[in-house]
mmCIF file of the N, C-alpha and C atoms, coordinates in Angstrom:
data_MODEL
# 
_entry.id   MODEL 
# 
loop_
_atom_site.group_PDB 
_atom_site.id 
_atom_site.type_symbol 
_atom_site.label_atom_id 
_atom_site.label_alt_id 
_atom_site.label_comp_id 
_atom_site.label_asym_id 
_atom_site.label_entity_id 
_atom_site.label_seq_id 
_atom_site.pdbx_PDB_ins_code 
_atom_site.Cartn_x 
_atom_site.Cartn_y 
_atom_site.Cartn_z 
_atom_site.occupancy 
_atom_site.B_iso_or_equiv 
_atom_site.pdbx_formal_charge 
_atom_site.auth_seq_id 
_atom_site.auth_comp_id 
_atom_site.auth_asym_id 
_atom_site.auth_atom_id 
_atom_site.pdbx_PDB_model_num 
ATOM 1   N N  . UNK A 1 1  ? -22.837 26.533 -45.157 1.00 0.00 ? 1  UNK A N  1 
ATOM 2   C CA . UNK A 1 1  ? -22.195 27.787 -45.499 1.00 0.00 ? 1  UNK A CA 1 
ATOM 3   C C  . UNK A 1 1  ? -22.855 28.910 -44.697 1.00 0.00 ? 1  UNK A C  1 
ATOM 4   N N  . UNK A 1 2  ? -22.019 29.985 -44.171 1.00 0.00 ? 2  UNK A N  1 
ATOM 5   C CA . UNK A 1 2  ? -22.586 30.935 -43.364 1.00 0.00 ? 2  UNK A CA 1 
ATOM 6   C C  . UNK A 1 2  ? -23.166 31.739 -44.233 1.00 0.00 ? 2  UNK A C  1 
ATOM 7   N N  . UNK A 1 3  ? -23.983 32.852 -43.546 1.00 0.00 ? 3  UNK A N  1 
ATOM 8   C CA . UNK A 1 3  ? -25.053 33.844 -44.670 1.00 0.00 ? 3  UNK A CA 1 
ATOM 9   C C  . UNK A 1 3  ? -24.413 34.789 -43.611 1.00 0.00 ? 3  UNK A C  1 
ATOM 10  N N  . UNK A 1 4  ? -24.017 36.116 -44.496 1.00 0.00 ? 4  UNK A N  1 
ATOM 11  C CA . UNK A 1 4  ? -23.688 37.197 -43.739 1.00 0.00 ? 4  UNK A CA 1 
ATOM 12  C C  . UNK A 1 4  ? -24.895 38.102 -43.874 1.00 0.00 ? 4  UNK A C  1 
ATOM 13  N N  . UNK A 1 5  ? -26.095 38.519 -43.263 1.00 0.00 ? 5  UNK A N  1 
ATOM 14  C CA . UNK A 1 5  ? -26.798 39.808 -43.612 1.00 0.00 ? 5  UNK A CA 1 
ATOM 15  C C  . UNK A 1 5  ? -26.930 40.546 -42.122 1.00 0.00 ? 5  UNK A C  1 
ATOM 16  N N  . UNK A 1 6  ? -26.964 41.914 -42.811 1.00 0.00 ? 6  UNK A N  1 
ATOM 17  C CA . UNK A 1 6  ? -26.855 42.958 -41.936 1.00 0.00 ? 6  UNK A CA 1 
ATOM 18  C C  . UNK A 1 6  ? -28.164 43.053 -40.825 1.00 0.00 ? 6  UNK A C  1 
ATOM 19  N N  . UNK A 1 7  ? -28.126 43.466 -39.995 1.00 0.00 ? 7  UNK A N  1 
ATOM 20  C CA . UNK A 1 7  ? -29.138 43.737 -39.013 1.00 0.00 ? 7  UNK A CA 1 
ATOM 21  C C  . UNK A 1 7  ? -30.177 44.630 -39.543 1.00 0.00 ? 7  UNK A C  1 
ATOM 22  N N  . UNK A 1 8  ? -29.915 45.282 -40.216 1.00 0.00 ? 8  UNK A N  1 
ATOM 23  C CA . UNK A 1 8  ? -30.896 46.194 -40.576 1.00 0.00 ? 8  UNK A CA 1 
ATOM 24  C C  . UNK A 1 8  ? -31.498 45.525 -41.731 1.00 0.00 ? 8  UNK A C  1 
ATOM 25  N N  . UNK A 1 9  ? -31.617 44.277 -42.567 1.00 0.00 ? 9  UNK A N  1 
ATOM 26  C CA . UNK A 1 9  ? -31.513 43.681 -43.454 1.00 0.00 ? 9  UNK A CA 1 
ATOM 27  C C  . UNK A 1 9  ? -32.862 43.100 -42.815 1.00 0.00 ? 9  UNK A C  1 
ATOM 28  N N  . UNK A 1 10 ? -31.673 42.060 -41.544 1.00 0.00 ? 10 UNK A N  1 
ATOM 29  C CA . UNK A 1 10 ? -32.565 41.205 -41.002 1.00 0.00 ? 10 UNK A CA 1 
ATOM 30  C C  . UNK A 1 10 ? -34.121 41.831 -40.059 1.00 0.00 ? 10 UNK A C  1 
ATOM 31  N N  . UNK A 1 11 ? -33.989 42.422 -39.819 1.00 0.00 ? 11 UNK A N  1 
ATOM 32  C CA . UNK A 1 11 ? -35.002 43.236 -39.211 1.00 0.00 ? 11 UNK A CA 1 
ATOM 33  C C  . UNK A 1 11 ? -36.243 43.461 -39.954 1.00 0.00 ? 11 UNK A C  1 
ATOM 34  N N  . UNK A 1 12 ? -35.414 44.271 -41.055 1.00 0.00 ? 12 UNK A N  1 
ATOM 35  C CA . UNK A 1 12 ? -36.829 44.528 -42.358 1.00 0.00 ? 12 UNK A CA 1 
ATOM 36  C C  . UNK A 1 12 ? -37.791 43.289 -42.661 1.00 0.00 ? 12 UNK A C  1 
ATOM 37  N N  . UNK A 1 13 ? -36.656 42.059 -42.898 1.00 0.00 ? 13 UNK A N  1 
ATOM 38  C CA . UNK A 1 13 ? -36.876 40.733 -43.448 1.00 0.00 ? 13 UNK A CA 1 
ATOM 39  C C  . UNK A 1 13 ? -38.425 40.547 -42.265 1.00 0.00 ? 13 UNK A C  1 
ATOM 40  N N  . UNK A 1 14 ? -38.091 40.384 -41.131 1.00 0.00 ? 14 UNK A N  1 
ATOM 41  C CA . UNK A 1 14 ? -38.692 39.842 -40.055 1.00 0.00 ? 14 UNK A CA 1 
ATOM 42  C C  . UNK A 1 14 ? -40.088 41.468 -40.084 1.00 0.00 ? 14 UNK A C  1 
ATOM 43  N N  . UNK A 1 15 ? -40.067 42.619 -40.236 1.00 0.00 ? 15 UNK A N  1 
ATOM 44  C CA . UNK A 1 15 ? -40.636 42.933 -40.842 1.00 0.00 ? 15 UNK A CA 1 
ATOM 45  C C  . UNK A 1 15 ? -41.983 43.044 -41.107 1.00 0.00 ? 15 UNK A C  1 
ATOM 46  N N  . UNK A 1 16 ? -41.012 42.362 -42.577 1.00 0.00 ? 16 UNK A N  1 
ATOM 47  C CA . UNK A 1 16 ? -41.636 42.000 -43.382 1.00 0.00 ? 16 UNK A CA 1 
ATOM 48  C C  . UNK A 1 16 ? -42.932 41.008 -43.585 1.00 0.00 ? 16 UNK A C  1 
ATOM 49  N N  . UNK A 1 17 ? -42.069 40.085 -43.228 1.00 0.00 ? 17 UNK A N  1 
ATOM 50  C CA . UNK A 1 17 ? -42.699 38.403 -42.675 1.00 0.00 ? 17 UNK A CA 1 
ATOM 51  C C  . UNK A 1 17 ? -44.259 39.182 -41.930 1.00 0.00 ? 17 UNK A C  1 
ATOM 52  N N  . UNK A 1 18 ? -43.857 39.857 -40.625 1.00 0.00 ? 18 UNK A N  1 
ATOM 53  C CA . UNK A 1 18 ? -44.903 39.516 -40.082 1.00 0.00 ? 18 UNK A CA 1 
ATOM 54  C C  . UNK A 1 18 ? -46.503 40.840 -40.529 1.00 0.00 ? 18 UNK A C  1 
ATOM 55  N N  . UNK A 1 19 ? -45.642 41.814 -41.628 1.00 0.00 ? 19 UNK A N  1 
ATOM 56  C CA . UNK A 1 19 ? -46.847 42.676 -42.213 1.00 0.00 ? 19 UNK A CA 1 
ATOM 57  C C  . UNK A 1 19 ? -47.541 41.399 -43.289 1.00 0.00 ? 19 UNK A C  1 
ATOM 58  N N  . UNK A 1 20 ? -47.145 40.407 -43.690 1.00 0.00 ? 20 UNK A N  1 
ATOM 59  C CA . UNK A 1 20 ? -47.761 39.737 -44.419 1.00 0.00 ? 20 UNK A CA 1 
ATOM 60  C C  . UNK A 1 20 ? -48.183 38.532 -44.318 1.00 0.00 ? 20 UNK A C  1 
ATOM 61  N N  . UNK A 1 21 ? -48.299 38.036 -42.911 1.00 0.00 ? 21 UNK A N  1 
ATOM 62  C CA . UNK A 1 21 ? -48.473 36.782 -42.098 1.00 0.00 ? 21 UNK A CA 1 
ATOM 63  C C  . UNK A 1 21 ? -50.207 37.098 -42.155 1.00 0.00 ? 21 UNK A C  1 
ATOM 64  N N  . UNK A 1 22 ? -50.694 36.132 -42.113 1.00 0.00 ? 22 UNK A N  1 
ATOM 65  C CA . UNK A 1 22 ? -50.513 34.614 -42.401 1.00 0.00 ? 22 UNK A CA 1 
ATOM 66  C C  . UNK A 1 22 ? -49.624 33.946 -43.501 1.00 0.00 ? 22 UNK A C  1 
ATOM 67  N N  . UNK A 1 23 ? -49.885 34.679 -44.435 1.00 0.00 ? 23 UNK A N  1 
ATOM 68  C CA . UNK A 1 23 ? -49.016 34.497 -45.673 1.00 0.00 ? 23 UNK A CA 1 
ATOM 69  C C  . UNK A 1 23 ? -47.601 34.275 -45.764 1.00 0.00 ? 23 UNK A C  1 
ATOM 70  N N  . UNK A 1 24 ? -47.638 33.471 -46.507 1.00 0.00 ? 24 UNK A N  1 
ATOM 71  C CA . UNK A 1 24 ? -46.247 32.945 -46.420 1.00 0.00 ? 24 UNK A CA 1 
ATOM 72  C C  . UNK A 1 24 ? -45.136 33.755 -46.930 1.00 0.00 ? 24 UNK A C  1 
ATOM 73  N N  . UNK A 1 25 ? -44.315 34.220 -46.489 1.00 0.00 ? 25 UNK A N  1 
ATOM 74  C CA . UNK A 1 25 ? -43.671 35.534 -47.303 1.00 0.00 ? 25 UNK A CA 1 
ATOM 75  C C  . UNK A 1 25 ? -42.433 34.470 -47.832 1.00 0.00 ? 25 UNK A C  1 
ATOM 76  N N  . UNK A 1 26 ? -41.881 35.501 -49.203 1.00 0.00 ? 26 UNK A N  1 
ATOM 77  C CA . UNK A 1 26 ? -41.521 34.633 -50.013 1.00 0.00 ? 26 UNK A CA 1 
ATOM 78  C C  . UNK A 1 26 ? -40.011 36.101 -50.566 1.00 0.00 ? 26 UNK A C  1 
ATOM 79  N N  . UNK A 1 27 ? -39.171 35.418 -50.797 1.00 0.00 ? 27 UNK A N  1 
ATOM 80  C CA . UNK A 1 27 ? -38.331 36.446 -51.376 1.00 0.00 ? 27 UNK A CA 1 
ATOM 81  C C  . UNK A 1 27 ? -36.918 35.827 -52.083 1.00 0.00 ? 27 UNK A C  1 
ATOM 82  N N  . UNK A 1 28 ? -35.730 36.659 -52.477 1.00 0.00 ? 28 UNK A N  1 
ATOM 83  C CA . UNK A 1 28 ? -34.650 36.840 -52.830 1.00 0.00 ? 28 UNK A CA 1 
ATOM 84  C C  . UNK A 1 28 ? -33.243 37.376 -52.328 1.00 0.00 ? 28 UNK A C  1 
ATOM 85  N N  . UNK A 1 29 ? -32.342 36.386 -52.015 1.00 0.00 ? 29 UNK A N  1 
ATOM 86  C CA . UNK A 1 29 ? -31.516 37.309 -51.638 1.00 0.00 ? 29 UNK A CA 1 
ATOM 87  C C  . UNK A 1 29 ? -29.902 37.161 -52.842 1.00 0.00 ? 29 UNK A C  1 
ATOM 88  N N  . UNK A 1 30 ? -29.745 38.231 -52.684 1.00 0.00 ? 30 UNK A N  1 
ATOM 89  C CA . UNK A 1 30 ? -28.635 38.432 -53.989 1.00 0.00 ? 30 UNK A CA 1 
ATOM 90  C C  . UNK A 1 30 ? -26.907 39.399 -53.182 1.00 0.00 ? 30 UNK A C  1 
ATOM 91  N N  . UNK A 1 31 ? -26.195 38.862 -53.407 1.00 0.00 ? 31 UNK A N  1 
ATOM 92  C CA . UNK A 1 31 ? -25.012 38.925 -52.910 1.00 0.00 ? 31 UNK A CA 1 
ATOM 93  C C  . UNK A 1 31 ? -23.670 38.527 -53.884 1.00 0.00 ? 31 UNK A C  1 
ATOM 94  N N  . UNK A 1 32 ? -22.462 38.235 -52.641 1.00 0.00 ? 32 UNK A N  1 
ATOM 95  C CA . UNK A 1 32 ? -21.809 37.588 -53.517 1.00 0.00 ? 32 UNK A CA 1 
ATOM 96  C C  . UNK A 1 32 ? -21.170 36.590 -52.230 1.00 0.00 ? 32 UNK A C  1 
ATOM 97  N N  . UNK A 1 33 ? -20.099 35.529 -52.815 1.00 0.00 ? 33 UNK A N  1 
ATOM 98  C CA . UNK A 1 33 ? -19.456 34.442 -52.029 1.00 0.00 ? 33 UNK A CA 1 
ATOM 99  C C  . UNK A 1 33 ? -18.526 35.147 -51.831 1.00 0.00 ? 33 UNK A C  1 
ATOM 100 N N  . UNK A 1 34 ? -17.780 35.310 -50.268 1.00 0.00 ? 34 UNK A N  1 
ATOM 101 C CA . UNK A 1 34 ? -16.450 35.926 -50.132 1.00 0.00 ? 34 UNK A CA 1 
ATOM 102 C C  . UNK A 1 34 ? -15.763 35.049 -48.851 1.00 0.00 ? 34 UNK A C  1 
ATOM 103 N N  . UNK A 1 35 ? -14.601 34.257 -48.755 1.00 0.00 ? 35 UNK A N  1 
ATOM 104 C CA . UNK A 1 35 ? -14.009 33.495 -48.024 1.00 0.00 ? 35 UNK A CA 1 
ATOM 105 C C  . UNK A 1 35 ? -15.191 32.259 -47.301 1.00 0.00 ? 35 UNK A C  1 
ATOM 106 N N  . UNK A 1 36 ? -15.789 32.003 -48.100 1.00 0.00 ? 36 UNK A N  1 
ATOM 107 C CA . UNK A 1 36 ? -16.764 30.385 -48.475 1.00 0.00 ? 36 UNK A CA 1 
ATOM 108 C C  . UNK A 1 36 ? -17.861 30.870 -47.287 1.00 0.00 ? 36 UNK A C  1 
ATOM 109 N N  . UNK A 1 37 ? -18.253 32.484 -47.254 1.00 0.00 ? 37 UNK A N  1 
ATOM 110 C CA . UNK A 1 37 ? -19.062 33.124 -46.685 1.00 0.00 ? 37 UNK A CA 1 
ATOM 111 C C  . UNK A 1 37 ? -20.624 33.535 -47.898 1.00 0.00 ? 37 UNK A C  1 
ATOM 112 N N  . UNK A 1 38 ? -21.531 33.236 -47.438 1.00 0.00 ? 38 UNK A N  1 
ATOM 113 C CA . UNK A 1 38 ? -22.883 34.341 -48.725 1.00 0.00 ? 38 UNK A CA 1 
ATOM 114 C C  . UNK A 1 38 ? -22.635 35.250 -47.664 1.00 0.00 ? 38 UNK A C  1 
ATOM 115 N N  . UNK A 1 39 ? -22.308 36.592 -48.812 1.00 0.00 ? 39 UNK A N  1 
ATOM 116 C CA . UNK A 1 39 ? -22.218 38.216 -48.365 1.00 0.00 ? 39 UNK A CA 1 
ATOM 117 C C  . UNK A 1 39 ? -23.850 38.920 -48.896 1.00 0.00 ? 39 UNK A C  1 
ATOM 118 N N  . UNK A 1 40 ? -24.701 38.995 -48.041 1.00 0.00 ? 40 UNK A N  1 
ATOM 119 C CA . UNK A 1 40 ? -25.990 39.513 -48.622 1.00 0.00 ? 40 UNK A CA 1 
ATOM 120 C C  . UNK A 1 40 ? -25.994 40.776 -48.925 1.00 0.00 ? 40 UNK A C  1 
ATOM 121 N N  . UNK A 1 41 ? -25.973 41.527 -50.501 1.00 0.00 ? 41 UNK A N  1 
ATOM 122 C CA . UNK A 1 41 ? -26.138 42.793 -50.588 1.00 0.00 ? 41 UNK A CA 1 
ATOM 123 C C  . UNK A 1 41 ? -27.429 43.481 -50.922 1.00 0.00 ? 41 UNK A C  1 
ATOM 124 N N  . UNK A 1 42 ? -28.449 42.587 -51.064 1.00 0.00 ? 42 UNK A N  1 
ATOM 125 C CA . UNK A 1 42 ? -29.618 43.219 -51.601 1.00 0.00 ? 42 UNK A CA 1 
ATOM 126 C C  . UNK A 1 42 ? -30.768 41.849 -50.939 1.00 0.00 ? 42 UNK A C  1 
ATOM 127 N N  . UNK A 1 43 ? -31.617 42.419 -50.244 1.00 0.00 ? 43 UNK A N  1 
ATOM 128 C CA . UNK A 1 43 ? -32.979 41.496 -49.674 1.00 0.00 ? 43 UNK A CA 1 
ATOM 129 C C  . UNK A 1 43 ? -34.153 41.640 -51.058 1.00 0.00 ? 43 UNK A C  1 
ATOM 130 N N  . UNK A 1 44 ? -34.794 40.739 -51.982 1.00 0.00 ? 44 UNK A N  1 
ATOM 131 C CA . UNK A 1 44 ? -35.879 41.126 -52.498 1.00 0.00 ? 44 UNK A CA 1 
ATOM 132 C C  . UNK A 1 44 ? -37.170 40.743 -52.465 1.00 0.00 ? 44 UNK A C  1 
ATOM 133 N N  . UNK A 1 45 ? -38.282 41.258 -51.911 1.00 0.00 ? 45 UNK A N  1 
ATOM 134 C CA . UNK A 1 45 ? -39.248 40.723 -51.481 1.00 0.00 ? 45 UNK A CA 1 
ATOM 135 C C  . UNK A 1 45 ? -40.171 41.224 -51.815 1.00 0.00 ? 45 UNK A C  1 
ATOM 136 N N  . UNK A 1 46 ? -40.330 39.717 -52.501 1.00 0.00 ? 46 UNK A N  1 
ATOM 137 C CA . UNK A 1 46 ? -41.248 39.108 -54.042 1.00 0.00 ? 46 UNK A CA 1 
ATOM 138 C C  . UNK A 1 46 ? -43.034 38.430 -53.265 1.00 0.00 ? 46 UNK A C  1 
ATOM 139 N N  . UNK A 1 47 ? -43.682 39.122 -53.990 1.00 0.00 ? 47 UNK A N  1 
ATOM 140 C CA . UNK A 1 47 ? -44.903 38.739 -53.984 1.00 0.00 ? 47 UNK A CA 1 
ATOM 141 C C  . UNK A 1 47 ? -45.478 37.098 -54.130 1.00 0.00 ? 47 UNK A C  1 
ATOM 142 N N  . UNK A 1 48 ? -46.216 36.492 -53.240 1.00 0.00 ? 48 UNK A N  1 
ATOM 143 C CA . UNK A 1 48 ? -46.663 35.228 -52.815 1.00 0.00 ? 48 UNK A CA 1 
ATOM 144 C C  . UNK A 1 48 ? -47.884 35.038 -54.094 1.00 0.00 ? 48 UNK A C  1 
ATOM 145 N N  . UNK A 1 49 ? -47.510 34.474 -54.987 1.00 0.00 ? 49 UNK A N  1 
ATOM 146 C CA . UNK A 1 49 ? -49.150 34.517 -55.675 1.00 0.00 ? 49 UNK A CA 1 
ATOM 147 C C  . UNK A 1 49 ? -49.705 33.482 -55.250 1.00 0.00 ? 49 UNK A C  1 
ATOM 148 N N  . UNK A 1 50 ? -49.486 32.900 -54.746 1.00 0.00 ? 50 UNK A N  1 
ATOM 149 C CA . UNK A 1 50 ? -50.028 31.637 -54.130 1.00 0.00 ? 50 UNK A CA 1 
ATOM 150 C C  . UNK A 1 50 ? -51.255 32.325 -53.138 1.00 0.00 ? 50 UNK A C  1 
ATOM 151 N N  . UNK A 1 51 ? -50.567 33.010 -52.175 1.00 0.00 ? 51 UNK A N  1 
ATOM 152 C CA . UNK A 1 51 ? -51.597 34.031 -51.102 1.00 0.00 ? 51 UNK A CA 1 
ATOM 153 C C  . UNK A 1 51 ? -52.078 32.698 -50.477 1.00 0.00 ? 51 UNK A C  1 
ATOM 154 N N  . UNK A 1 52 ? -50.788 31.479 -49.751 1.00 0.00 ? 52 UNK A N  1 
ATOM 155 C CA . UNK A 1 52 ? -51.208 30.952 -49.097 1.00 0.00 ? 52 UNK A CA 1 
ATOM 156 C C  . UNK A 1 52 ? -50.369 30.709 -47.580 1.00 0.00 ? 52 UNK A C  1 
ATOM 157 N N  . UNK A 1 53 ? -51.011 30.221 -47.056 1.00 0.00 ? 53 UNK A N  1 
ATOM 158 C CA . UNK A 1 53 ? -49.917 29.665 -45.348 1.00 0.00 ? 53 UNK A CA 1 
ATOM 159 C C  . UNK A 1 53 ? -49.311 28.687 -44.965 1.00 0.00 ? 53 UNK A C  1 
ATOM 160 N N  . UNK A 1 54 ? -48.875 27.619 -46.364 1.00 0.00 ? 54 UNK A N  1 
ATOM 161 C CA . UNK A 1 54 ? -48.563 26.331 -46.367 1.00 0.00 ? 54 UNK A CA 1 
ATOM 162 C C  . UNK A 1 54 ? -47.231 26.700 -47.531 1.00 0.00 ? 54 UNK A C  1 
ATOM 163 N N  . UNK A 1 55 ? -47.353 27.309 -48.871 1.00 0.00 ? 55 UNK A N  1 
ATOM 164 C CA . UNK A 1 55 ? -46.212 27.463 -49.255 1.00 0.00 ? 55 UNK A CA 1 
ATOM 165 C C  . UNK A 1 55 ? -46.338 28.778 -50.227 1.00 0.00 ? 55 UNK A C  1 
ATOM 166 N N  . UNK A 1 56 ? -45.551 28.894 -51.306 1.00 0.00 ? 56 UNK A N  1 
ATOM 167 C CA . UNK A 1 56 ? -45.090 30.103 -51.808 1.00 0.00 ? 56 UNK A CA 1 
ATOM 168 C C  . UNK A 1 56 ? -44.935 29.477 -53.291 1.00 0.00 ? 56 UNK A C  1 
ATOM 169 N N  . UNK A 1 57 ? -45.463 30.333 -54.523 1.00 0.00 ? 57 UNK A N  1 
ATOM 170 C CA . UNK A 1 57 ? -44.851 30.630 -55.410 1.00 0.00 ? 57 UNK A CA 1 
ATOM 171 C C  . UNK A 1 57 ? -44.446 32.247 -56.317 1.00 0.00 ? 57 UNK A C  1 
ATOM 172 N N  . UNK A 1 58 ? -42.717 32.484 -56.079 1.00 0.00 ? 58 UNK A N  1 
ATOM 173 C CA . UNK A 1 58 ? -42.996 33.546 -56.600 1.00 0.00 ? 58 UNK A CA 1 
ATOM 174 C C  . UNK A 1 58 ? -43.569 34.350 -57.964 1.00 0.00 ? 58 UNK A C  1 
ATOM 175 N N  . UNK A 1 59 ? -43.500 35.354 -57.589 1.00 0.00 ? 59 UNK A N  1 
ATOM 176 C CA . UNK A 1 59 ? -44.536 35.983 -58.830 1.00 0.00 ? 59 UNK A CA 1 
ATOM 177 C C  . UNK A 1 59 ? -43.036 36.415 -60.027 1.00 0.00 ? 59 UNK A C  1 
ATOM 178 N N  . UNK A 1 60 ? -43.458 35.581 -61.357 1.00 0.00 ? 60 UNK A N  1 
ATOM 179 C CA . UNK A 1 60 ? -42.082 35.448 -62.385 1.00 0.00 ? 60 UNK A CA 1 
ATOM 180 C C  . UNK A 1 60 ? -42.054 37.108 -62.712 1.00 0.00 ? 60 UNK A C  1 
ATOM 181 N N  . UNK A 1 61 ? -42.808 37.951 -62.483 1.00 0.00 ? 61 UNK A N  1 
ATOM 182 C CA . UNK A 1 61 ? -42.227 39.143 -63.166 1.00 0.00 ? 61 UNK A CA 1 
ATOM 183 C C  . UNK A 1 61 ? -41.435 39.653 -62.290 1.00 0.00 ? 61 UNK A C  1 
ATOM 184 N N  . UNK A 1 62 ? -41.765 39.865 -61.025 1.00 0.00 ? 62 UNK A N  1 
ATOM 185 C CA . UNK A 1 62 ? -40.957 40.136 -60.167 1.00 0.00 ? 62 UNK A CA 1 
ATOM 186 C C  . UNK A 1 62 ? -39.357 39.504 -60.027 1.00 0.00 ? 62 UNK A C  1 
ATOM 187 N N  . UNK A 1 63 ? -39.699 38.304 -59.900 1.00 0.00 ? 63 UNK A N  1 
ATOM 188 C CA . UNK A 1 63 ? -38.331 37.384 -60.083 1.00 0.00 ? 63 UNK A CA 1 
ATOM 189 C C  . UNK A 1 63 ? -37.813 37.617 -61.002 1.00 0.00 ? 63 UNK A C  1 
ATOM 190 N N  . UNK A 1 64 ? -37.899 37.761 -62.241 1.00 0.00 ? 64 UNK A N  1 
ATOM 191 C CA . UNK A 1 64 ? -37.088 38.298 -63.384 1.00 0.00 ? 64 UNK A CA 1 
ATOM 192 C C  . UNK A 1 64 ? -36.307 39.512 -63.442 1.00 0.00 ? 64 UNK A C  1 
ATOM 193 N N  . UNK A 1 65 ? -37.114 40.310 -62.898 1.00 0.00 ? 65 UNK A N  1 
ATOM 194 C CA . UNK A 1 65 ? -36.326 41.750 -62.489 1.00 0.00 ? 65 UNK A CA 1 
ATOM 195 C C  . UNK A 1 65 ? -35.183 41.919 -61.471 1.00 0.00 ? 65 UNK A C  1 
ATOM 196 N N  . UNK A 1 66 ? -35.584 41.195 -60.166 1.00 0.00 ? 66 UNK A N  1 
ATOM 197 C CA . UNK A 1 66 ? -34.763 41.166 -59.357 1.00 0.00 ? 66 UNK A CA 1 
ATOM 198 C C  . UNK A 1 66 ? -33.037 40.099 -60.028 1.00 0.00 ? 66 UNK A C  1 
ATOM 199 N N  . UNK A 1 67 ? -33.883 39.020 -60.514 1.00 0.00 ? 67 UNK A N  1 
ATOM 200 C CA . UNK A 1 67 ? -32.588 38.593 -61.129 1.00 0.00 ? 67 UNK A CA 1 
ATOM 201 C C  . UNK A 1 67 ? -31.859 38.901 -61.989 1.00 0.00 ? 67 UNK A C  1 
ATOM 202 N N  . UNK A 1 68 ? -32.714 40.052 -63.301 1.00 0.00 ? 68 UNK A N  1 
ATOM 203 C CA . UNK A 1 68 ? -31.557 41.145 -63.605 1.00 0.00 ? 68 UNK A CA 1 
ATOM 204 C C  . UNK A 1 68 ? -31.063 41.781 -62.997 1.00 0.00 ? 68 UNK A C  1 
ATOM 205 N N  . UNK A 1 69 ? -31.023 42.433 -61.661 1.00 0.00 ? 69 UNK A N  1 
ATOM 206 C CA . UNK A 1 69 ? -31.041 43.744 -61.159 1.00 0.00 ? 69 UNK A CA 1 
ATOM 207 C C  . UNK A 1 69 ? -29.356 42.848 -60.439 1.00 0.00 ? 69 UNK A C  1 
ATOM 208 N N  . UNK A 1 70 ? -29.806 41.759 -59.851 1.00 0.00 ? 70 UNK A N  1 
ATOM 209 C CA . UNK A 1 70 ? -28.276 41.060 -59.144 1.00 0.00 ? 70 UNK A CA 1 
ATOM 210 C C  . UNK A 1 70 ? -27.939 40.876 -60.291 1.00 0.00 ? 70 UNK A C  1 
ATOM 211 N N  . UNK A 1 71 ? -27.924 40.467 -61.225 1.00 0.00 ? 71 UNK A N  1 
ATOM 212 C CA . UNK A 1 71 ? -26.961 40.349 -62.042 1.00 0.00 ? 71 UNK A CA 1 
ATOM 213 C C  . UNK A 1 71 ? -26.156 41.760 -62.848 1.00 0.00 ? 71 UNK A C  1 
ATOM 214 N N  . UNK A 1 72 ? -27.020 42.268 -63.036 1.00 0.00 ? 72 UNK A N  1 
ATOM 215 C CA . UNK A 1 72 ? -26.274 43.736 -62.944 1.00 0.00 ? 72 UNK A CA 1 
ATOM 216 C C  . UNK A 1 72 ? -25.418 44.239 -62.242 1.00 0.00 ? 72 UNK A C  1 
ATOM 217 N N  . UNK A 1 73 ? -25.384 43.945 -61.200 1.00 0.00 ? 73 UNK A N  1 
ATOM 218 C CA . UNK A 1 73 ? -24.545 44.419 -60.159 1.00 0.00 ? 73 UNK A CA 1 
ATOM 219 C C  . UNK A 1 73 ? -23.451 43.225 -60.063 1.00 0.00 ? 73 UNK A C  1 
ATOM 220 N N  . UNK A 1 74 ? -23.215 42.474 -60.794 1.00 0.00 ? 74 UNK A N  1 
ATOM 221 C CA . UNK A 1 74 ? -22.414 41.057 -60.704 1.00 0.00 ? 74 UNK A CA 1 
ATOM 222 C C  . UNK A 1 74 ? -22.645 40.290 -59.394 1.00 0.00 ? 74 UNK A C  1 
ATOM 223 N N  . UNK A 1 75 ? -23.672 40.504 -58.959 1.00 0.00 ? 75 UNK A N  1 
ATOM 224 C CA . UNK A 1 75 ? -24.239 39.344 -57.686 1.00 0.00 ? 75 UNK A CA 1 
ATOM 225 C C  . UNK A 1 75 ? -24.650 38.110 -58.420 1.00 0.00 ? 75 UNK A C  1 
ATOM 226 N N  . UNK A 1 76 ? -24.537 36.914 -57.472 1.00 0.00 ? 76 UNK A N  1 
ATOM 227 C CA . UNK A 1 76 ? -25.156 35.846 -57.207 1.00 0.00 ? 76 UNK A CA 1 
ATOM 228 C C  . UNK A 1 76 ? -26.196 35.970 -56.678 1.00 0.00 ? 76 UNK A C  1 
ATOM 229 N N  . UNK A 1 77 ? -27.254 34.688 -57.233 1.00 0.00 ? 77 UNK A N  1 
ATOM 230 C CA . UNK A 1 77 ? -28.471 34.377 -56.079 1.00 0.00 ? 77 UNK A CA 1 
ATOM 231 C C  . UNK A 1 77 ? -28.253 33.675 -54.948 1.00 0.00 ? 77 UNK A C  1 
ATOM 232 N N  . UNK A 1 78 ? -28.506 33.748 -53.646 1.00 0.00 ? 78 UNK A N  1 
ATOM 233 C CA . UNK A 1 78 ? -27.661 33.501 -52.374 1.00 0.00 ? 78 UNK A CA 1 
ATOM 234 C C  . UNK A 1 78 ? -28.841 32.311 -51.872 1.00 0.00 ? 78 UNK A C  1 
ATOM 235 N N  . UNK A 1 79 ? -30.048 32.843 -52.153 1.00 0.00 ? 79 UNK A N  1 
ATOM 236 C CA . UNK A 1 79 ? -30.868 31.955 -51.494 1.00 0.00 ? 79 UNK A CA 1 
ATOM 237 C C  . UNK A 1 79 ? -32.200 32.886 -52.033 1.00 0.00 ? 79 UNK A C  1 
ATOM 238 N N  . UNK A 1 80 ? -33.120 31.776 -51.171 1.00 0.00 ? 80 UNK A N  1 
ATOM 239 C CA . UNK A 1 80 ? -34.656 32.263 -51.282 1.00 0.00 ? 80 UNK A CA 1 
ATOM 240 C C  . UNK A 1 80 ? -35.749 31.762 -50.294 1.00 0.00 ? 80 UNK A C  1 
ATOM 241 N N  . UNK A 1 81 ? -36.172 32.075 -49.863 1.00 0.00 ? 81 UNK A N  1 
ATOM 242 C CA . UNK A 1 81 ? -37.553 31.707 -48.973 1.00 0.00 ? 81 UNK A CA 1 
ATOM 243 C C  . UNK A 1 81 ? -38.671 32.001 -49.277 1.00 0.00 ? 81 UNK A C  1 
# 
């Protein structure tokens, strides 16, 4: 399935990644499905408690919020890294 996100999205994402490299950056993306497309409307980027360079676990308070916050907005969860 294709992922639609914006350039300015992707940019931050990448970013992102590399203000927190070594570390494995870890996040949320929340959208919706439109013609068997993920439409990305919101990037969320969630804290590594792990604080490692092999993998990621996100931090549940964070994740909880963000997954109210798409669901509020009637988004789906699109993905995660």
């Amino acid at each position: 399935m294709v992922i639609h996100l914006t350039l300015e999205d992707y940019l931050a994402l990448v970013r992102h990644a590399r203000t927190v490299a070594p570390i494995e950056d870890c996040g949320l993306l929340g959208g919706i499905v439109e013609d068997g497309a993920k439409v990305v409307k919101k990037v969320f980027y969630l804290t590594n408690t792990d604080h490692s360079e092999e993998h990621f676990s996100l931090d549940p308070k964070e994740q909880f919020a963000a997954v109210k916050e798409l669901r509020a907005q009637g988004w789906q969860l699109l993905g995660n890294w």
